[in-house]
C-alpha positions as CSV (number, residue, x, y, z in Angstrom):
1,X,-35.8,62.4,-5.7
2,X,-32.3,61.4,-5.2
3,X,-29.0,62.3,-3.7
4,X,-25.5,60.6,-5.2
5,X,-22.6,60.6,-3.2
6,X,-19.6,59.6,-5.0
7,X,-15.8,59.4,-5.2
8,X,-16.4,63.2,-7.6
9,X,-18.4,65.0,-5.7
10,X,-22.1,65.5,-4.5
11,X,-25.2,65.8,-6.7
12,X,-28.5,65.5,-6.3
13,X,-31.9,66.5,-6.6
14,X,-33.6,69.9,-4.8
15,X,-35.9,70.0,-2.2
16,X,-36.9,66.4,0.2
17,X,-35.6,65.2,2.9
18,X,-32.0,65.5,3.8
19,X,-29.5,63.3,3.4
20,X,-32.1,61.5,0.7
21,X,-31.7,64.8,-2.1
22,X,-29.4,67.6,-2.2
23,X,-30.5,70.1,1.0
24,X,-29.3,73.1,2.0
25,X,-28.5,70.7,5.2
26,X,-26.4,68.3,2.6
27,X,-24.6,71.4,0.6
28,X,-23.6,72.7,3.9
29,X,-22.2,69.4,5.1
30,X,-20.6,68.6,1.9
31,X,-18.8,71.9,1.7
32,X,-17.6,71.9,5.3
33,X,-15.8,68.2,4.6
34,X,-14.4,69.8,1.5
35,X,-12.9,72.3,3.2
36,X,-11.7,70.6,6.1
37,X,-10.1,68.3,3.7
38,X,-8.5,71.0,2.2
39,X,-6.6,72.6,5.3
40,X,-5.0,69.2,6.1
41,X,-4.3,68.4,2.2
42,X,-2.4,71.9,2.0
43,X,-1.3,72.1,5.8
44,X,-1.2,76.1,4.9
45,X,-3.0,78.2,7.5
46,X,-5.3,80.4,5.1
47,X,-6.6,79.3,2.2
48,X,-8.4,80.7,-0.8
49,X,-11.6,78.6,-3.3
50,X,-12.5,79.7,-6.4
51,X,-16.1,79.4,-6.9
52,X,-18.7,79.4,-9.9
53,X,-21.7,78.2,-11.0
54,X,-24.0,77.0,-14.2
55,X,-27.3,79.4,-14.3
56,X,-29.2,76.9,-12.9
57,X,-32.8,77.9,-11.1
58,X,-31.6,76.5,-7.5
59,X,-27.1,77.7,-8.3
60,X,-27.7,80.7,-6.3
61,X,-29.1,79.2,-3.6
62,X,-26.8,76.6,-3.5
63,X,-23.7,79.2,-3.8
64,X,-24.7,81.1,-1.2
65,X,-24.5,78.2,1.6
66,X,-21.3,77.0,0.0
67,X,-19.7,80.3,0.2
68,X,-20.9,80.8,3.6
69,X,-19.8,77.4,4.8
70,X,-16.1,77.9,3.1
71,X,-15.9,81.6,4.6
72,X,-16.7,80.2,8.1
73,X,-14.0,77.3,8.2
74,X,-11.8,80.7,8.0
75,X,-11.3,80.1,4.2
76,X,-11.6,83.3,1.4
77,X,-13.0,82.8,-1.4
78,X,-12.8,84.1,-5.1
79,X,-16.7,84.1,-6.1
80,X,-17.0,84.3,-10.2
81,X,-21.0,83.8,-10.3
82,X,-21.8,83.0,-13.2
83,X,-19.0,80.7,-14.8
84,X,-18.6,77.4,-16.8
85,X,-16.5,74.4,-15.7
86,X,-13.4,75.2,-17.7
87,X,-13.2,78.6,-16.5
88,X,-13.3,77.6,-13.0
89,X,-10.6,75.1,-13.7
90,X,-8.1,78.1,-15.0
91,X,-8.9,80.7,-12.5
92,X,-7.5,78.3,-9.5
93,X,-3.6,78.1,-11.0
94,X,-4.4,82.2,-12.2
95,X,-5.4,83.0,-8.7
96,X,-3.0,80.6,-7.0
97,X,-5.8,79.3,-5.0
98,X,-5.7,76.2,-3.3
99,X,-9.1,74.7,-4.8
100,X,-12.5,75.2,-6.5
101,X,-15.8,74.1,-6.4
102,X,-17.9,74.2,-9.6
103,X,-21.9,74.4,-8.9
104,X,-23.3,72.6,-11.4
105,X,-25.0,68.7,-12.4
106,X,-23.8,69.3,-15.7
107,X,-26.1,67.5,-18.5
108,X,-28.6,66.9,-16.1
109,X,-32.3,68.3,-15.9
110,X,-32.9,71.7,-13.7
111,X,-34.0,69.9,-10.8
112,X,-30.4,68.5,-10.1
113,X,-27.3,70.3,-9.1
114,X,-24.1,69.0,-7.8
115,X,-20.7,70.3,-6.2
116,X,-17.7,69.2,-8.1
117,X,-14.3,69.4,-6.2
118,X,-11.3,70.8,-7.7
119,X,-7.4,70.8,-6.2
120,X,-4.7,73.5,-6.3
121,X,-3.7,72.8,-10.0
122,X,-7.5,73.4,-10.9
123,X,-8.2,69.5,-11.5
124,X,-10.4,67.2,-10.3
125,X,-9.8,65.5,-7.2
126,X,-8.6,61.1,-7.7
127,X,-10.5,58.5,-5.9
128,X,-8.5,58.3,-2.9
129,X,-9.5,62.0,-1.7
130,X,-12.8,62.3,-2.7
131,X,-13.5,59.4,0.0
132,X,-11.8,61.3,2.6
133,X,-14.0,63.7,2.1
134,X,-17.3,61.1,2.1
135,X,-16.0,60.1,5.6
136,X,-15.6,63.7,7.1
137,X,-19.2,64.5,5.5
138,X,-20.7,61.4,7.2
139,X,-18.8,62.2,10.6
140,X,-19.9,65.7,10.8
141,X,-16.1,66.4,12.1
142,X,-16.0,70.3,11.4
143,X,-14.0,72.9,13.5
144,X,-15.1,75.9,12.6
145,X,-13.2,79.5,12.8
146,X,-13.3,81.8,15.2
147,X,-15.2,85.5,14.5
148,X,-11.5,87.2,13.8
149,X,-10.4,84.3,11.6
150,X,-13.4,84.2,9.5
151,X,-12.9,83.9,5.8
152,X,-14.1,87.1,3.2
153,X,-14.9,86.8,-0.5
154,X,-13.9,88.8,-3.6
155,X,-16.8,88.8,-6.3
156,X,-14.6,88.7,-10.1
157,X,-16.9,88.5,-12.7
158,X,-14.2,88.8,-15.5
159,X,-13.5,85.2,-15.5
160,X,-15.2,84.6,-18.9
161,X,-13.2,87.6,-20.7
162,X,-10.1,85.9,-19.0
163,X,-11.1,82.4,-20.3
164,X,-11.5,83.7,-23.9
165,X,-8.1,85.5,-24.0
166,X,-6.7,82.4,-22.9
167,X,-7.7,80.4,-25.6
168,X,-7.4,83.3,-28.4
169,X,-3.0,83.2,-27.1
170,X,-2.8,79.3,-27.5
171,X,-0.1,79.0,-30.0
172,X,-2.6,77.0,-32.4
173,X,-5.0,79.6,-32.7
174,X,-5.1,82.3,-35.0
175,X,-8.0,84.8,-34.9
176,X,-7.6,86.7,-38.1
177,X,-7.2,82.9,-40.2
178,X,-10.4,82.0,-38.7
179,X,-11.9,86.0,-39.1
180,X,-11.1,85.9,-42.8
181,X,-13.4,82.3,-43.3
182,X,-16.3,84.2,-42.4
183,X,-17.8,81.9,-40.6
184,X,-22.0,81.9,-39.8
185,X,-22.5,80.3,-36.9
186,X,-25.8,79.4,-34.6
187,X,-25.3,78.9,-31.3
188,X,-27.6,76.7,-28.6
189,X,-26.1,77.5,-25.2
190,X,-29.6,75.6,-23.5
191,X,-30.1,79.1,-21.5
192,X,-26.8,78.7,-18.8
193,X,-23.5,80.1,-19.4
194,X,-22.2,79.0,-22.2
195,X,-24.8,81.0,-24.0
196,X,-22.7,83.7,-22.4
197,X,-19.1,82.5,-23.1
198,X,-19.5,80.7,-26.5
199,X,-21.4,83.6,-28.2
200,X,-18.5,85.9,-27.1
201,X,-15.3,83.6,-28.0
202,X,-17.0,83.4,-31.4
203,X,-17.8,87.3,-31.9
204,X,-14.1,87.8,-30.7
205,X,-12.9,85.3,-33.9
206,X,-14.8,87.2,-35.8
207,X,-17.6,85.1,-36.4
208,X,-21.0,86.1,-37.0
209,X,-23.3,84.2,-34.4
210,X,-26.9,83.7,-34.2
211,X,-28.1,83.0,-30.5
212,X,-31.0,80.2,-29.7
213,X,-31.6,79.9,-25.8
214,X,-28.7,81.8,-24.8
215,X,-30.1,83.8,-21.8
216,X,-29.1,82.5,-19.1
217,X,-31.9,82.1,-17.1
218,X,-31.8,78.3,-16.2
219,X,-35.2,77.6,-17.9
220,X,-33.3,74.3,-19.4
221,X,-35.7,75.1,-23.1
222,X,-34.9,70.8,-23.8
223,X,-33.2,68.1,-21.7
224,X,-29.8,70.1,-21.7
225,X,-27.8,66.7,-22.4
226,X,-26.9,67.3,-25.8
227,X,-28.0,64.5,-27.8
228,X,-29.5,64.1,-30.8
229,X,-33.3,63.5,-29.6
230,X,-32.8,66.8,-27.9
231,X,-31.4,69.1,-30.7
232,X,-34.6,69.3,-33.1
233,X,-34.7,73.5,-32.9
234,X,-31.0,73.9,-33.7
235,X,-31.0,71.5,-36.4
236,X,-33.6,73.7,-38.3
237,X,-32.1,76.9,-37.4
238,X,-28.9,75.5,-39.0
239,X,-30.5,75.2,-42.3
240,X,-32.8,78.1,-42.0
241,X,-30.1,80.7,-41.6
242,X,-28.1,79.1,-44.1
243,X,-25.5,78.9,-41.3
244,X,-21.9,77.2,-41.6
245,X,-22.6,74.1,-38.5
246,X,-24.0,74.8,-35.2
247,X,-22.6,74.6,-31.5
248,X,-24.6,72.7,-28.7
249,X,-23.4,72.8,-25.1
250,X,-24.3,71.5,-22.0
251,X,-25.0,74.1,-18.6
252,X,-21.5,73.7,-17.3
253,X,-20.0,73.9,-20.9
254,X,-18.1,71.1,-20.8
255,X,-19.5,68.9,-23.4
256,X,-19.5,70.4,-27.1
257,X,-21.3,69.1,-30.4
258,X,-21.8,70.1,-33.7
259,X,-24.4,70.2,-35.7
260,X,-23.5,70.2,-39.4
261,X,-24.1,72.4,-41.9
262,X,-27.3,70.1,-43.6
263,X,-28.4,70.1,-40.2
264,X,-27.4,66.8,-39.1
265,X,-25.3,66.2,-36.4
266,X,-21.9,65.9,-36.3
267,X,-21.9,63.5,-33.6
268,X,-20.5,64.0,-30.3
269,X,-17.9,61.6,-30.3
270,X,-16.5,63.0,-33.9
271,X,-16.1,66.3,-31.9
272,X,-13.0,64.8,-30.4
273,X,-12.0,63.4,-33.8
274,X,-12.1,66.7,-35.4
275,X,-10.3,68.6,-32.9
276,X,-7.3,65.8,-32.5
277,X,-7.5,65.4,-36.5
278,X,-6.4,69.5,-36.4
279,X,-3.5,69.6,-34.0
280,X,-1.9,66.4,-34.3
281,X,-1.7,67.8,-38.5
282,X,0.1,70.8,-36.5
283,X,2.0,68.5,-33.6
284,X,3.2,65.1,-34.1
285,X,1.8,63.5,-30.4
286,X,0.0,61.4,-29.0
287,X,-3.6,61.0,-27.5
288,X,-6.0,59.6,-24.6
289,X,-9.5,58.9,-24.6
290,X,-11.7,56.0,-22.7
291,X,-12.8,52.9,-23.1
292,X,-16.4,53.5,-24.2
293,X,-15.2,56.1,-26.7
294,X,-14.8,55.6,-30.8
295,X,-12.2,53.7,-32.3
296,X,-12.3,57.0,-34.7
297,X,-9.8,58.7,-32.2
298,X,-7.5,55.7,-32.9
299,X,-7.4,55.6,-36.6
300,X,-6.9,59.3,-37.0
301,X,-4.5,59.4,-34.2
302,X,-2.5,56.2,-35.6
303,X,-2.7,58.2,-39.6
304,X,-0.7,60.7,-38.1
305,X,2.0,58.8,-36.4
306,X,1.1,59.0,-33.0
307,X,0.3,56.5,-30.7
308,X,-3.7,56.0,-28.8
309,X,-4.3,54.9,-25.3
310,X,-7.3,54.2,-23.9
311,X,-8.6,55.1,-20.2
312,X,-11.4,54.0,-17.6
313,X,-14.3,55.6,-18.3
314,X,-14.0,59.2,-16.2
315,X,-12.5,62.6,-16.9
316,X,-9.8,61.9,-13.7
317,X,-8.6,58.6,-15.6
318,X,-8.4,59.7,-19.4
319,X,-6.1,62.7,-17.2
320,X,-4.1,60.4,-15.6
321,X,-3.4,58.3,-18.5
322,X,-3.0,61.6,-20.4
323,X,-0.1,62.7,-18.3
324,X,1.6,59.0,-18.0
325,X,1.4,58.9,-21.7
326,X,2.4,62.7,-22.6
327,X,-0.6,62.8,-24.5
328,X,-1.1,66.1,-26.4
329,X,-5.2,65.9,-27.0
330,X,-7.9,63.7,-25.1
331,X,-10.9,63.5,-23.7
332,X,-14.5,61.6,-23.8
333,X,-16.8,60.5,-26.4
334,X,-19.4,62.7,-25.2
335,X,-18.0,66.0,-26.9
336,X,-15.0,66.6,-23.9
337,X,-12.1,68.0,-25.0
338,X,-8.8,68.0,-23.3
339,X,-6.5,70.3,-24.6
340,X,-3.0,70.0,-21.8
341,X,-1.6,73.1,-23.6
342,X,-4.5,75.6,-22.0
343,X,-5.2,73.0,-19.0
344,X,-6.2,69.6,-17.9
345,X,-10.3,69.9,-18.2
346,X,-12.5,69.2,-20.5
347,X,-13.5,72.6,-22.3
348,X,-15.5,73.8,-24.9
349,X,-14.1,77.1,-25.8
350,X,-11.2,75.0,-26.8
351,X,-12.7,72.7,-28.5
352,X,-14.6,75.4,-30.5
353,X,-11.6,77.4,-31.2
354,X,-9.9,74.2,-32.4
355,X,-12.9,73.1,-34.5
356,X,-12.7,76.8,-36.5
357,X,-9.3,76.5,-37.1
358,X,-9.5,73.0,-38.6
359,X,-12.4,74.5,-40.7
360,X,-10.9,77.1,-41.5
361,X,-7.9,75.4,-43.1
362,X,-9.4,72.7,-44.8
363,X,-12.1,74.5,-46.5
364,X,-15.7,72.9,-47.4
365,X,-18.5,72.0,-45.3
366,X,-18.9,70.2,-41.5
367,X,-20.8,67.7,-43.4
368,X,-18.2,67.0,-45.9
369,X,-15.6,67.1,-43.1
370,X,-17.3,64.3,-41.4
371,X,-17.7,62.2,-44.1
372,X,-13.9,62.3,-44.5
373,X,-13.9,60.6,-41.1
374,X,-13.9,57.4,-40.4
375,X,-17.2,55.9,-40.2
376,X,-18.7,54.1,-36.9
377,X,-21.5,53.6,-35.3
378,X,-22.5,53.1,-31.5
379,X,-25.0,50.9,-29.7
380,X,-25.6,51.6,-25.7
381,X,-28.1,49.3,-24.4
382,X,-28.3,47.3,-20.8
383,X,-29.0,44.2,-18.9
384,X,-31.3,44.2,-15.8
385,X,-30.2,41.5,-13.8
386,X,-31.4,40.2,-10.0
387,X,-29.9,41.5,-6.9
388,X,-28.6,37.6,-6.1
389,X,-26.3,37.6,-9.1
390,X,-22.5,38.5,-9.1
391,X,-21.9,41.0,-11.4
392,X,-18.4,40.2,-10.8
393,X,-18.7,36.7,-11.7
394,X,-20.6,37.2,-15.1
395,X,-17.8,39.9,-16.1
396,X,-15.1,37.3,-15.6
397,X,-16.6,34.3,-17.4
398,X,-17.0,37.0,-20.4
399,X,-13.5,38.0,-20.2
400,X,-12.8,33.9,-20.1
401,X,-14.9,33.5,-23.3
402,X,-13.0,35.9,-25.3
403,X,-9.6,35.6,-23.9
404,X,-8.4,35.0,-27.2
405,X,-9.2,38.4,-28.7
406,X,-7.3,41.5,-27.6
407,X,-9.3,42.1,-24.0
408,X,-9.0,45.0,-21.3
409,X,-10.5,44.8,-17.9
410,X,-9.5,48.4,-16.3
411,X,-12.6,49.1,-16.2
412,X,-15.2,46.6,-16.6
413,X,-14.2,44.1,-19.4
414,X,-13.6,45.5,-23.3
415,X,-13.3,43.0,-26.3
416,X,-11.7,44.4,-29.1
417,X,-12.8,42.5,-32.3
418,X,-11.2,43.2,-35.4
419,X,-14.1,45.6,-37.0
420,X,-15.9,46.5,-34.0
421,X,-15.7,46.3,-29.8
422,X,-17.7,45.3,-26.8
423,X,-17.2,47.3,-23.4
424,X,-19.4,45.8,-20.6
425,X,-19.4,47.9,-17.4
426,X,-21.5,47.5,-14.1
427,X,-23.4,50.0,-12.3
428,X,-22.2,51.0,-9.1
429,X,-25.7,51.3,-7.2
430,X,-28.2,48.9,-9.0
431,X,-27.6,45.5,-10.9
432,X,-27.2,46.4,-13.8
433,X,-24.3,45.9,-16.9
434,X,-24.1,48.4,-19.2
435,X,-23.3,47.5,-22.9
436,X,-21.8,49.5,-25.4
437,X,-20.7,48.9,-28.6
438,X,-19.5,50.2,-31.8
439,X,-19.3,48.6,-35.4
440,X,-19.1,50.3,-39.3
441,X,-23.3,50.0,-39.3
442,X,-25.9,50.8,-37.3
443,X,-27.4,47.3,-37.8
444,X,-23.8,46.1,-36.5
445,X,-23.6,47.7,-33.5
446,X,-27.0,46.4,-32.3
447,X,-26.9,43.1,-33.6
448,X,-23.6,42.3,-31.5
449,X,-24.8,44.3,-28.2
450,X,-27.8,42.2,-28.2
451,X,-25.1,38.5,-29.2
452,X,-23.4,39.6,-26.3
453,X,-26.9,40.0,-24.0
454,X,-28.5,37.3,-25.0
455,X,-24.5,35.6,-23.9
456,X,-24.6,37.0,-20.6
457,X,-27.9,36.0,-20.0
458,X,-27.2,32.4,-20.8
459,X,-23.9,32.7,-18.7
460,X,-26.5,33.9,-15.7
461,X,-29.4,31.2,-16.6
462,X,-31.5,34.1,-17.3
463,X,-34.6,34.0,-19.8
């Protein structure tokens, strides 16, 4: 069992001993340094939290001692219940809160769940105040309210309607273009919320939908991370129903695949492709993703004359860079789409919306679309190395080696090759570097993960 305290928030496992997984003892704590953070960081005297969660088995629980930890620090809260990610992140600047909390461990199994931390503007907290916060959790500093000055809470459990009529206004969108393709569409929402949300945007575009594991009961029916090894049942039902692609999302509906029409998939880091492919053919801009993401994002960015940046791995980061670089789409090669004109999070109803409109327009298949894509291929292995070694060290003599190609080291050490890259990263609790690369085979991509192993190993004077 484990708990992770990091920079983003809190997540661990349920049950155990506290402080070692995530407790009702540990939720409680957490929450209280969130808050307290937040009554200096807004120096306002009441404050209001959004708060929603993934349909988890142990979000309820979990909910309940937030909510009651917020409400007595003297702080109201808006609960939604049952929510996604996305929709938590546009009901702060709706509801003019001062912050949010999303209950959820995203991709991971049902034993997990997390708190992730959310400012006024509905985005994720940087690095600087997350650690205050790890500080005032370990200190236990809390000053609690006062019986009069104790906090209430408004259930609103519209949210997801609200969500839904925000992406049907964006300016890009058009729901009678995408109503008159006549789209079939099957739908995997791994029995959380988006099984609730997705089903519904689509039905309101006029799509005709056929549910797999949409009840949100938080009986995860697979590993909800949406990979391939995981996606056997919708990749039948694609075919079976004769069905135009599939949609796959995680719990927290933040990640978003497709599954094409032959009942292959799309690949999650095309999702992003697509998606950028459609508005920058609308806007002439620019775009963000990170480091470990495909160079696919590049080449279609760079076809329509704009200009691609690349991030440290993290959803804060590829935000940051987003706004330095007025970036008009980003987001993460793991199906995260960041869409600035609805807001600054990665979100799936977006993305989806985007996705039918692209469709929609081009006519033909998912799986011919893809093939009009550039074509790469990703390897992700890693080395296990012994506690005595500096990671640090074996980065830098790397970086030395291939100085002469085009190298970044914001985050960890990328070499970019002329047909394919290397991005080496280290683990922040065990010795590890993480390898991942990306060539035009699959052959490729493994052949030079395991040139550059075999290199670091001789670097460290391992067998």
């Amino acid at each position: 069992m484990t708990l992770i305290k990091s920079i983003s928030g809190i997540r661990g496992t349920i049950g155990g001993a506290t402080n070692e997984n995530l407790t009702p003892i540990d939720a409680v704590k957490f929450a209280a340094a969130y808050g307290t953070w937040l009554k200096d960081y807004s120096g306002k005297d009441k404050l209001t939290v959004v708060i929603g969660r993934d349909a988890r088995l142990s979000g309820e629980m979990i909910q309940n001692l937030v909510v009651s930890t917020l409400v007595g620090l003297g702080i109201d809260i808006i609960d939604l219940g049952l929510s996604t990610t996305p929709t938590v992140e546009i009901a702060v600047p709706l509801e003019n809160a001062d912050g949010g909390i999303i209950l959820t461990a995203s991709h991971n199994p049902k034993q997990w769940n997390a708190l992730k931390l959310l400012n006024e503007k509905g985005e994720f907290l940087d690095a600087e105040q997350g650690a205050i916060i790890l500080k005032l959790a370990e200190k236990e500093d809390f000053d609690f309210a006062e019986v009069d000055d104790l906090g209430e809470v408004i259930k609103n459990d519209s949210y997801i309607d609200v969500h839904i009529d925000e992406v049907l206004n964006l300016p890009l969108i058009d729901k009678e273009v995408i109503k008159k393709a006549g789209f079939k569409v099957v739908v995997d929402g791994v029995n959380s919320t988006g099984g609730i949300a997705i089903p519904k945007l689509l039905e309101e575009l006029g799509v005709e939908v056929v549910k797999l594991y949409c009840d949100p009961t938080g009986h995860f029916p697979h590993n909800p991370e949406p990979l391939k090894e995981h996606l056997g049942d919708i990749c039948k039902l694609v075919v079976k129903e004769n069905a135009d692609f599939g949609i796959v999302v995680d719990p927290d509906v933040d990640r978003l695949a497709f599954i094409s029409d032959d009942g292959e998939m799309f690949g999650e880091e095309y999702t992003l492709v697509a998606c950028a492919d459609y508005v920058l053919g609308k806007t002439k801009g620019n775009t963000v993703s990170n480091l470990s993401s495909s160079r696919a994002l590049r080449d279609i960015t760079e076809k329509h004359g704009g200009t691609y940046k690349a991030a440290a791995v993290g959803e804060v980061n590829v935000v940051t860079k987003m706004k330095a670089t007025n970036a008009i789409i980003g987001g993460e090669g793991n199906g995260g789409i960041i869409y600035p004109e609805s807001h600054y999070g990665r979100d799936s109803l977006v993305g989806t919306a985007l996705f039918l409109m692209l469709m929609a327009e081009k006519g033909g298949t998912v799986a011919e679309l893809r093939a009009s894509y550039p074509s790469y291929f990703m390897s992700k292995k890693k080395i296990q190395l012994t506690p005595d070694l500096d990671v640090d060290a074996l980065l830098t003599a790397m970086h030395d080696k291939y100085k002469n190609e085009e190298v970044s080291i914001i985050d960890g050490v990328k070499i970019d090759f002329a047909e394919n890259w290397v991005h080496l990263r280290k683990s922040n609790t065990e010795p590890i570097i993480r390898v991942y690369t990306e060539a035009k085979s699959q052959e490729k991509a493994d052949a030079l993960a395991d040139k550059i192993i075999e290199e670091i190993k001789e670097i460290a004077g391992l067998d």
